[in-house]
N, C-alpha and C positions, 0 to 999 in steps of 0.2 A: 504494500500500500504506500501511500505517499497523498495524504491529505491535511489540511490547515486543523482538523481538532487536532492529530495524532501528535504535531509538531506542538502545538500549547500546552500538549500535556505533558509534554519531558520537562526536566528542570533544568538548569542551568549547571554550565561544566566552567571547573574554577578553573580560571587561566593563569596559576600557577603549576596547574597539573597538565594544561596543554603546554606551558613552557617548560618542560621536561625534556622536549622533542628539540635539541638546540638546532636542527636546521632551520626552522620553520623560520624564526623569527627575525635570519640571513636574506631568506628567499622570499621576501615580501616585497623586493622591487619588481613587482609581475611587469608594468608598463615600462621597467627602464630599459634601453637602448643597449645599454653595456650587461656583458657576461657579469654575473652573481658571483661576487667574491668566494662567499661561504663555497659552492659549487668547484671552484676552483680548486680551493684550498685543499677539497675531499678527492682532487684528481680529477674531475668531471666538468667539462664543458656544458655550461648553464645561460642559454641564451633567449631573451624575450623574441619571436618573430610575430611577422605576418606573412602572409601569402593569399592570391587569389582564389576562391573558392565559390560553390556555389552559393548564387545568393549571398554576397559580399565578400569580405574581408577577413579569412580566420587570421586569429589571434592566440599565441598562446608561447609557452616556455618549452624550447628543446630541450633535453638534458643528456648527457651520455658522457661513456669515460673519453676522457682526452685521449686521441691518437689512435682509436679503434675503430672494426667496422663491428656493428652486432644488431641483433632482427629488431624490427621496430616496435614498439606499442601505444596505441593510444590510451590515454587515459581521460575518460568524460567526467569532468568533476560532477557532483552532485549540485541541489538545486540552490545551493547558496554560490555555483559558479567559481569560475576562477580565484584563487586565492590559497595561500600561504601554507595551510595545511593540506591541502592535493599537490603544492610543488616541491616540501616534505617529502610525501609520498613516492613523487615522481623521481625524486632525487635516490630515495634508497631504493626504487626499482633498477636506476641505471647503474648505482652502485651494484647490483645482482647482476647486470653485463647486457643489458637493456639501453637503447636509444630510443626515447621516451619523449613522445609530445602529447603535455596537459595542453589540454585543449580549450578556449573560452568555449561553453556551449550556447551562449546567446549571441555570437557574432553578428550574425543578421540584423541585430537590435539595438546593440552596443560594445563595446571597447571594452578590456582588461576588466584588471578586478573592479567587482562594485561592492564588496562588503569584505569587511578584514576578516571575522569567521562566521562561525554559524551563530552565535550568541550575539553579533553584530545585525547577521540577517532577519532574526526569527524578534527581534527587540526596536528595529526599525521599517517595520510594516515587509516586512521581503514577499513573504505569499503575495501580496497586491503587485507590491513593483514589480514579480519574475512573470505573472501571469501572463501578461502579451507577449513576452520573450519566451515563454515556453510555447504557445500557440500556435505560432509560426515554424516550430520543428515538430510538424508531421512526420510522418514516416515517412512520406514520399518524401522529404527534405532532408530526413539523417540521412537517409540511406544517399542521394546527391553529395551529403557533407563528407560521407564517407567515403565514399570515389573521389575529390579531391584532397584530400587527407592524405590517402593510400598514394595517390600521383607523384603527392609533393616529397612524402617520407620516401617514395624508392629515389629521387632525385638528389638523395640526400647524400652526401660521402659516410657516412659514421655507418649509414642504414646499410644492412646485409640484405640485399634485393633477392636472393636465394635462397634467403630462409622466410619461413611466412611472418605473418602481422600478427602481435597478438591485442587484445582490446578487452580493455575494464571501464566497467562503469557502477554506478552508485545510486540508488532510488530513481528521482527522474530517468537516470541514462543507463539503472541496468538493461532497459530495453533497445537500447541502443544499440548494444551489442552484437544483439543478433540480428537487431535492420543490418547493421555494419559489416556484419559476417554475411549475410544472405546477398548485399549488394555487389559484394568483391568476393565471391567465393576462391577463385583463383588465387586471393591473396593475401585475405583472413582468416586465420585459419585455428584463432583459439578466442574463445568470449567467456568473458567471467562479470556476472552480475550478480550482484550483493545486495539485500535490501533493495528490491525492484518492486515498481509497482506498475500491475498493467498487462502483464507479460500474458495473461490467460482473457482480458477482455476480451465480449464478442461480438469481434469484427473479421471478416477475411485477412485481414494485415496485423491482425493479436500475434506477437513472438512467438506464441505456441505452435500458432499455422505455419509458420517459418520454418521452423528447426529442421522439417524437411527439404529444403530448398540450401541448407547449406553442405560444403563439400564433403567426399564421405571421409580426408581424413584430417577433417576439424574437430575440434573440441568443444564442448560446453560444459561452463561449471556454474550454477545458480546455485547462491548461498540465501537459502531465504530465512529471514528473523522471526524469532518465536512469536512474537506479537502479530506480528503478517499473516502468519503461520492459521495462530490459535482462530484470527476473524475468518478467515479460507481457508478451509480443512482440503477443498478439492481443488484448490492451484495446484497443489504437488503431484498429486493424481493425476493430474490434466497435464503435466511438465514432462512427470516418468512418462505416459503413455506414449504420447509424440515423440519421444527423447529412443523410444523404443522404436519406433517404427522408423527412425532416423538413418540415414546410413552415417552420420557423423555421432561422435563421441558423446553422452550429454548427461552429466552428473547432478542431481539436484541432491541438496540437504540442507535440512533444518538445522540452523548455527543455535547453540544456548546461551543467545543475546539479541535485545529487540533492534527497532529499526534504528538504523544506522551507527552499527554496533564495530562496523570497521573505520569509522572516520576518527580521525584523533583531535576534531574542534568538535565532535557530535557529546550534546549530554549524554548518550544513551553510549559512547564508547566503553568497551570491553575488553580490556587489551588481553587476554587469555582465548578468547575466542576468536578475536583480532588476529594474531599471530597464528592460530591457527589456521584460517582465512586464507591469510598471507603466502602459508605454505602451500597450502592446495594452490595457491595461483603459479608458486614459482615453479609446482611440478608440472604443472598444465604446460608454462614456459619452455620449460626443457624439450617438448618434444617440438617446438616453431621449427 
């Protein structure tokens, strides 16, 4: 799920405890020009770009080790967007030997970050503000966003154009993943969605009707949170079934932590189940 009660009812995460995470609070020049000190420092090439995409101007932070080439991944921040704790993230993926571009998900709309974390989003009206910025990424739209995404990371020198794409995403854009995957079969070829909502809506274009459409030897990992879970008993039913008739790979499980139990600005993070999480993605990785 992914709705305005769910979000009012989590509490607030003390941000002594998200400053725990010392990159985080390095890598908060999302809009600046020049490579991220912190990033450097850690051996990894940290660069804000842009490039021409469908339907405007993506925006977002490269990241990867200095001097290498290795497979790429996108990373869809969640619905507070661009920002400090997904370039975190993005940085200890590259650290793991990953070429990594977080991605603005509201490009079409606006520019770099708009809120510093999720306590920033959920405290400054954020549901109202993203709603026309979510709107506008249809499915027919990711899946476009994700054919130039995919163009621009093979064009890329760091990027290993021979090994496949992998791609994560977080409540709004665990769905993403598998538009993203279904778009570029040829050349995504792993999708991990965490705390998604949507994935079983019924429409002909629900991610669930997908999984079929992706290649047979991609992967899917959907980590879904017990809260999500306990409201839809039959998402996961409706996930294995399809996931079964797939010729691609497609793992679903119920994590024991609610919605947005992998984000390290989310009140509701969980860092035991987190890191577990974690691992299941970097073994999904291994096989790109």
């Amino acid at each position: 799920m992914c709705d305005q009660d769910q979000f009012a009812a989590t509490g607030r995460m003390d941000r002594r405890e998200f400053g725990k995470f010392g990159a985080v609070g390095a890598a908060g020049a999302v809009a600046a020009c020049a490579p991220v000190a912190a990033g450097e420092a850690a051996g990894l090439a940290t660069q804000a770009v842009s490039f021409a995409a469908d339907g405007g101007t993506m925006d977002g932070v490269f990241i990867h080790r200095s001097g290498t080439v290795s497979p790429g991944v996108i990373l869809w921040p969640d619905i507070a967007g661009l920002r400090p704790a997904k370039i975190a993230m993005g940085m200890r993926l590259a650290e793991a030997g990953y070429a990594v571009l977080v991605a603005n998900p509201y490009y079409r709309s606006v520019t770099g970050q708009q809120f510093e974390d999720f306590d920033d989003w959920r405290s400054n009206d954020g549901w109202n503000r993203v709603t026309p910025w979510r709107e506008v990424n249809t499915p027919d739209a990711v899946m476009a966003t994700a054919r130039s995404v995919v163009g621009w990371l093979d064009a890329q020198d760091a990027v290993d154009s021979a090994r496949g794409i992998g791609n994560q995403g977080y409540c709004m854009t665990g769905s993403w993943t598998i538009y993203s995957a279904a778009a570029v079969p040829g050349r995504i070829k792993a999708a991990a969605s965490f705390h998604s909502g949507g994935l079983t809506r019924g429409e002909a274009m629900a991610p669930v009707n997908l999984l079929g459409d992706l290649a047979a030897d991609a992967q899917v990992l959907i980590g879904m949170a017990r809260d999500d879970y306990a409201r839809d008993t039959s998402a996961k039913d409706q996930l294995e079934a399809a996931g079964a008739a797939a010729a691609a790979d497609v793992s679903v499980e119920v994590y024991d932590g609610d919605h947005g139990w992998t984000v390290l600005d989310s009140p509701a993070y969980n860092e035991p189940e987190a890191e577990r999480a974690w691992a299941a993605l970097l073994a999904m990785y291994a096989n790109l």
